[in-house]
PADRENNU-675617 format. One record per residue (C-alpha): residue in one letter; y, x, z. Coordinates in steps of 0.25 Angstrom, whole numbers. Each point is the difference from the previous one (the first is absolute). Last residue first. Layout:
BEGIN
+-------+-------+-------+-------+
| vexba |     y |     x |     z |
+-------+-------+-------+-------+
|     a |     Y |     X |     Z |
...
+-------+-------+-------+-------+
This chain:
BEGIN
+-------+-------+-------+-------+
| vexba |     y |     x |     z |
+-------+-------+-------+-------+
|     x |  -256 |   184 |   271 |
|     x |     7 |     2 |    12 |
|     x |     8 |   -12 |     5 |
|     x |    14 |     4 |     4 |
|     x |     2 |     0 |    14 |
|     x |     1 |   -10 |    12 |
|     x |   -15 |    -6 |    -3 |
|     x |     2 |   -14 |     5 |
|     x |    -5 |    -7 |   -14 |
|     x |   -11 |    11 |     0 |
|     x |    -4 |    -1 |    13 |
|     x |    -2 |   -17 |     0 |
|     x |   -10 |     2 |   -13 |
|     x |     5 |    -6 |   -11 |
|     x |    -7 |   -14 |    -3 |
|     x |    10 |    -8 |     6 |
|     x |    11 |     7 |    -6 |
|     x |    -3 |    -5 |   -15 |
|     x |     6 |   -13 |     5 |
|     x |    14 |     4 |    -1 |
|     x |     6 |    -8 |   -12 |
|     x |    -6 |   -12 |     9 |
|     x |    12 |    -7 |     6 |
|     x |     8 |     5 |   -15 |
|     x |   -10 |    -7 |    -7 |
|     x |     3 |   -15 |     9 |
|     x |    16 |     4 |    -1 |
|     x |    -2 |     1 |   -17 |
|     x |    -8 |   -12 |     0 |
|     x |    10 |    -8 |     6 |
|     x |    11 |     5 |    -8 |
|     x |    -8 |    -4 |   -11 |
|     x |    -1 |   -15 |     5 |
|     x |    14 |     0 |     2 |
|     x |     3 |     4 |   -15 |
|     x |     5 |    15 |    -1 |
|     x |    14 |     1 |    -2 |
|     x |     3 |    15 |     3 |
|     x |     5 |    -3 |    13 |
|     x |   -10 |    -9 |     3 |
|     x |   -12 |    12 |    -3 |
|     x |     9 |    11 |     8 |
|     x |     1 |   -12 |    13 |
|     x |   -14 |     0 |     1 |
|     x |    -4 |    14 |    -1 |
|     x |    10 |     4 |    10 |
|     x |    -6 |   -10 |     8 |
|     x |   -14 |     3 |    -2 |
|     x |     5 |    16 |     1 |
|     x |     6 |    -4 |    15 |
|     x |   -13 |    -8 |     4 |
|     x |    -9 |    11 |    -6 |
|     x |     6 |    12 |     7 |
|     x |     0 |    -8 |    15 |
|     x |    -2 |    12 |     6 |
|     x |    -1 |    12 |    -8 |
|     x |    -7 |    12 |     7 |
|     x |   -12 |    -6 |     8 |
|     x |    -6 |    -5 |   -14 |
|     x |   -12 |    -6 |     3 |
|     x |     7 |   -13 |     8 |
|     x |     7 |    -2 |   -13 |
|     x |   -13 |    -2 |    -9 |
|     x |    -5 |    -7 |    10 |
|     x |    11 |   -11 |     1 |
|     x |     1 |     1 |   -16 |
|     x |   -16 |    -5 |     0 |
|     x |     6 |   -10 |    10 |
|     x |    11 |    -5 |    -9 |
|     x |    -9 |    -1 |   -13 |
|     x |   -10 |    -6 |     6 |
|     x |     9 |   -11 |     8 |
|     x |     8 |    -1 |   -15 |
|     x |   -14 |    -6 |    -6 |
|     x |    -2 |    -9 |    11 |
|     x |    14 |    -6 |    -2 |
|     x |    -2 |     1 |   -16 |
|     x |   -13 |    -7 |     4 |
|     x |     3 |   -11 |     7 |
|     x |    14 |    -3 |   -11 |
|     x |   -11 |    -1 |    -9 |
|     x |    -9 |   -10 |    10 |
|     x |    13 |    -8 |     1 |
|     x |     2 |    -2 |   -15 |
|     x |   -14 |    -3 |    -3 |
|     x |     3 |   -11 |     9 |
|     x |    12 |    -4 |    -6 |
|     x |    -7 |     1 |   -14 |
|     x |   -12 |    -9 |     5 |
|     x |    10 |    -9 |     5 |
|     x |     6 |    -2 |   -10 |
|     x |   -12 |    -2 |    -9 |
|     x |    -2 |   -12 |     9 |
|     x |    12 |    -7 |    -3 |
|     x |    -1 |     3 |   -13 |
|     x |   -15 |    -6 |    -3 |
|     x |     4 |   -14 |    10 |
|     x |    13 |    -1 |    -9 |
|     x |   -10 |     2 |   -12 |
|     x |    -9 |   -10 |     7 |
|     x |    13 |    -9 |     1 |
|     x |     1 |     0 |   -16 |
|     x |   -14 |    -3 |    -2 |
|     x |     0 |   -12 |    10 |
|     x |    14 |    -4 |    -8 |
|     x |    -6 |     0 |   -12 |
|     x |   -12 |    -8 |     2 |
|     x |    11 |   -10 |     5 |
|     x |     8 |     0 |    -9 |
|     x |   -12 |     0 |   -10 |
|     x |    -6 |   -13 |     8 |
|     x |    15 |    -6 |    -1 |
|     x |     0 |     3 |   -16 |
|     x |   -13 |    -6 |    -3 |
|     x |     7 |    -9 |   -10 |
|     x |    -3 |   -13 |     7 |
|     x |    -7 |   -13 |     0 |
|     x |   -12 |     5 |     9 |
|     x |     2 |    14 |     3 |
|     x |    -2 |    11 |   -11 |
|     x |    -2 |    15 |     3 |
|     x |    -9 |     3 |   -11 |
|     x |   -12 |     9 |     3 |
|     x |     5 |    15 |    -1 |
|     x |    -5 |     6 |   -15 |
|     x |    -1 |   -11 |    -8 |
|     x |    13 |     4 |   -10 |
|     x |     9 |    -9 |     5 |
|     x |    -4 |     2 |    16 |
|     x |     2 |    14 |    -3 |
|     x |    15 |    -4 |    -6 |
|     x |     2 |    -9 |    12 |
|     x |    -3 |    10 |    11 |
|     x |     9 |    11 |    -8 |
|     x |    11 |    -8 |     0 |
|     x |    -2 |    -3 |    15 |
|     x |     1 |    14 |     2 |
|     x |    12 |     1 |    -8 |
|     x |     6 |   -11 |     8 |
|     x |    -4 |     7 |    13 |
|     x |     7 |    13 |    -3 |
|     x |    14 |    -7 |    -5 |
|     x |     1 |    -7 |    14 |
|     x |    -5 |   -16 |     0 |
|     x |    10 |   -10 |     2 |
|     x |     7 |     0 |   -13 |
|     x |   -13 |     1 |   -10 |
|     x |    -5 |   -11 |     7 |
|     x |    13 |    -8 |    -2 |
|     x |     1 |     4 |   -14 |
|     x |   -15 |    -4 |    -2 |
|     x |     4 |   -14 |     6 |
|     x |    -5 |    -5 |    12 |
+-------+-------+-------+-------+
């Protein structure tokens, strides 16, 4: 095999791997590849291609970390969004005056932040504050928030 025919078969990637064997094998730093009567070309092919499916092996495997990563995310913005939800549930179960206040404000909210060009993950935001814009009612006493007057000072 010629080195333009090596050259040829291998991709780009495994030819400058193979460069790389035989330069280290020039300068003493891999033992020469040499088989008996040839270059040591098919022995760096083949060196070469064993490096080159590790890499393969390497991506592969990084995918699938990323794709799991992925999943446990998605996981937790679901979990994350239950909390919210239930925290707006009891905020809106306290409050016997406004039913479902927080899920006409969320969507008010909502379509306000994409009318004024927000990105789709900000609108997203802006409808998970507007759930708990509220929140401070939990820790008012239940008479005070059902008081018919005005509050005296």
């Amino acid at each position: 095999m010629s080195k333009f025919s090596i050259r040829k078969a291998l991709p780009r990637q495994a030819v400058v791997w193979a460069a790389g064997l035989v330069a280290l094998a020039a300068v003493g730093v891999v033992s020469p590849l040499v088989l008996p009567g040839g270059t040591g070309a098919a022995v760096a092919t083949v060196a070469v291609a064993l490096l080159f499916a590790g890499a393969v092996r390497a991506r592969a495997a990084h995918a699938v970390e990323l794709e799991a990563a992925a999943r446990e995310a998605e996981q937790f913005r679901t979990l994350h969004m239950s909390a919210i939800e239930a925290l707006a549930l009891a905020i809106d179960a306290k409050d016997q005056t406004s039913h479902s206040h927080i899920r006409r404000l969320q969507l008010y909210a909502g379509h306000l932040a994409a009318d004024v060009g927000m990105s789709d993950r900000d609108v997203e935001g802006v409808r998970t504050a507007a759930l708990l814009h509220d929140i401070g009612k939990l820790a008012v006493p239940e008479h005070i928030l059902s008081k018919p007057g005005p509050l005296s000072p």
